[in-house]
N, C-alpha and C positions, 0 to 999 in steps of 0.2 A: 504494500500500500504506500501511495505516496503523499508523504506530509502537506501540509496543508504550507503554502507561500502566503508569508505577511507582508502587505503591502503599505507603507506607512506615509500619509501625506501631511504636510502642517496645516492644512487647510479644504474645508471640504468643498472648495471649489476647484481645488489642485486635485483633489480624490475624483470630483464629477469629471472634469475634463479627458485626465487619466482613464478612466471605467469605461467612461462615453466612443474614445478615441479606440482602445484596445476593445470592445466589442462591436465599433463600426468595422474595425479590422478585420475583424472574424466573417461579419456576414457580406463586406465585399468579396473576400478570397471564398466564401459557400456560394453567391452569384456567379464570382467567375468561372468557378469549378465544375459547379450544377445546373445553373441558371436560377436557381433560388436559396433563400435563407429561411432561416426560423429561431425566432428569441421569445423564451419566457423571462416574464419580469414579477416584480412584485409590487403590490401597492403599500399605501401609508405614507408618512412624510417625508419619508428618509430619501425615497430617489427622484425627487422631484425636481432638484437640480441636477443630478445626472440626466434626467427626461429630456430637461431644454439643452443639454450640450448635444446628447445622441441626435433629437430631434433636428439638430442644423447638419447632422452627416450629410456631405452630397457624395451617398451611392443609390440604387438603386431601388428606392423603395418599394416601388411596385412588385418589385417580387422577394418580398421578405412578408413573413406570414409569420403575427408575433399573437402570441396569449399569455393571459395569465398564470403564474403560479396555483395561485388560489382566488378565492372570490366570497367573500358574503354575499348571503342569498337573498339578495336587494335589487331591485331595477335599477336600469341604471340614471334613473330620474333620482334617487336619491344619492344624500350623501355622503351616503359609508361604503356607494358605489367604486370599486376599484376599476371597474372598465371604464365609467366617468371620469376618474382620475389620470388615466392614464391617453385617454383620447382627448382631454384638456390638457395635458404637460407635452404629449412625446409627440400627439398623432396632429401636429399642426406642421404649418411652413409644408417643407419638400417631404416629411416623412408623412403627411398625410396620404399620400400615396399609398400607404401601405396596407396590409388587409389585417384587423383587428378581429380573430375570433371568441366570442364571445361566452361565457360559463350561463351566464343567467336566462334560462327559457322561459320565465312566466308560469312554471308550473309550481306549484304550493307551497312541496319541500322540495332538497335536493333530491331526496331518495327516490323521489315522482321522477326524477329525469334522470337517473341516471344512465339506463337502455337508451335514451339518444345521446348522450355525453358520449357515453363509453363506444359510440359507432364513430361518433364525431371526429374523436380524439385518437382513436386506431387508424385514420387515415391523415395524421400529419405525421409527414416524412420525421424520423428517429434515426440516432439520438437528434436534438435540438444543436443547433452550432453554438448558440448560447444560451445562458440560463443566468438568472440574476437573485437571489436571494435575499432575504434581511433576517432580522433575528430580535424578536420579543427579550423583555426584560426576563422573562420566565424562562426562557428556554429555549423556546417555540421559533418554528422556523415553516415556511407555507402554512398550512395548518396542522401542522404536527403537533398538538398541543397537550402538555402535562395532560395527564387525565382523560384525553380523549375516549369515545367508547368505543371505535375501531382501529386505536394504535397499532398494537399489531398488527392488524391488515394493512395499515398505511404505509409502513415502514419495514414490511417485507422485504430481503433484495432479490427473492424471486419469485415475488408478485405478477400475475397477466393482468389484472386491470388497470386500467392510464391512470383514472379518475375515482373518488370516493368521497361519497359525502360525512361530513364531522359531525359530533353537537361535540361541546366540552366547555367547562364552566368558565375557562377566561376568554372563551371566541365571542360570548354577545351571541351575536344571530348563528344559524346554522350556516356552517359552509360547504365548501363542495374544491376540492383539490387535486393538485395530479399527487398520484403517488411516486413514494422516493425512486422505485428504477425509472420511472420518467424523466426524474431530474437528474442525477446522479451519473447517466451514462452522454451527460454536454460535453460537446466540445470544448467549450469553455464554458467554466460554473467559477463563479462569483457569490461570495457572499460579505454583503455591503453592512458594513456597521460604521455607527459614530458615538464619539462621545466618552468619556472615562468607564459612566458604570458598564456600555455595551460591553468595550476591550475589557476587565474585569470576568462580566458573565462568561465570554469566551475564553478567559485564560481557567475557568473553572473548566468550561464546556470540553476543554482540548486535553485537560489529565484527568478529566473521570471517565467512566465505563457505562453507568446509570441512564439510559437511553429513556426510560420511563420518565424519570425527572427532570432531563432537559434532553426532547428528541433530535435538537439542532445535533448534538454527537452522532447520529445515523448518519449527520451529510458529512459530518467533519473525517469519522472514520469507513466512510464507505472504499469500496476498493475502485479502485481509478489508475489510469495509466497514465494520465497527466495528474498533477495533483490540484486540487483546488485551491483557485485565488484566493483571499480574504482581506479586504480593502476597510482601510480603516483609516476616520481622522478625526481630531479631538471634538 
């Protein structure tokens, strides 16, 4: 398994630009190569100036096919909306071009959707060329969350389904997420933190074992041929 690279900036405008630049990288070299890309991101506050650096790449957006990590089970009219998030930060200027798929169907709970998630989501091209992550005070990383009541299944590493919906008592609403071999096998995986206490959780997260109590260690110690970025600034 390969260690996880800390990446340390004095400033997390040095950290977006950085992040922003090294994953345009990626998915022009998967356009020129394939003719297309695919990046999962994550929502909340944390990347929402990395959103506006990526969002100025001039490569081709059109054929880069980006989703969510994960997603509250909300429309995207509100907002705790991450698809609203993210088509307000990233999906503006020249990366509006680009095709935004969506988690949220309008059906009740996630569990209602998941037979069309899980078709949905079997037919984007794997592994993902990037993948971007963050990381809760708790632990929690996509919705891998303490306590969840499908952990295990979520954080299989030889799971078959993409996609599974959560409840767990610090997520708020129910969600719906890809599962870790969907992340885990990126070409490039990222996982973006800031701040004292974040680096802190993470220097916990990277010498324990305890997957149950902070599942973000599933991504940290998954086995990988590249090893995982981990971008951090105060």
């Amino acid at each position: 398994m390969a260690e996880p690279v800390f990446h340390e900036y004095q400033t997390r405008e040095a950290l977006a630009e950085a992040l922003a630049a090294g994953v345009a990288a990626v998915l022009a070299g998967a356009i020129a190569t394939r003719g297309s890309a695919t990046l999962a991101v994550s929502g909340g506050s944390t990347p929402k100036l990395f959103f506006k650096h990526l969002g100025r790449a001039e490569i081709e957006w059109k054929n880069v096919e980006i989703t969510l990590v994960d997603e509250r089970w909300v429309p995207e009219t509100s907002d705790r909306s991450n698809h609203a998030l993210v088509r307000r930060h990233l999906l503006n200027g020249v990366a509006s071009a680009a095709n935004l798929l969506p988690f949220y169907t309008g059906h009740e709970t996630p569990e209602e959707a998941l037979d069309d998630l899980k078709h949905r989501y079997c037919r984007v091209a794997r592994p993902f060329d990037a993948v971007i992550l963050g990381m809760g005070t708790d632990g929690h990383t996509a919705s891998f969350f303490p306590g969840a009541d499908n952990l295990d299944a979520v954080l299989h590493p030889d799971g078959h389904d993409e996609v599974a919906a959560v409840r767990a008592p610090g997520a708020g609403e129910p969600r719906i997420t890809l599962t870790l071999p969907m992340l885990v096998d990126a070409r490039l995986l990222a996982l973006h933190i800031e701040g004292e206490e974040k680096r802190a959780i993470y220097g916990e997260a990277i010498e324990g074992d305890d997957v149950e109590a902070m599942p973000v260690r599933a991504v940290l110690k998954a086995r990988r041929t590249e090893p995982l970025n981990v971008f951090w600034a105060p």
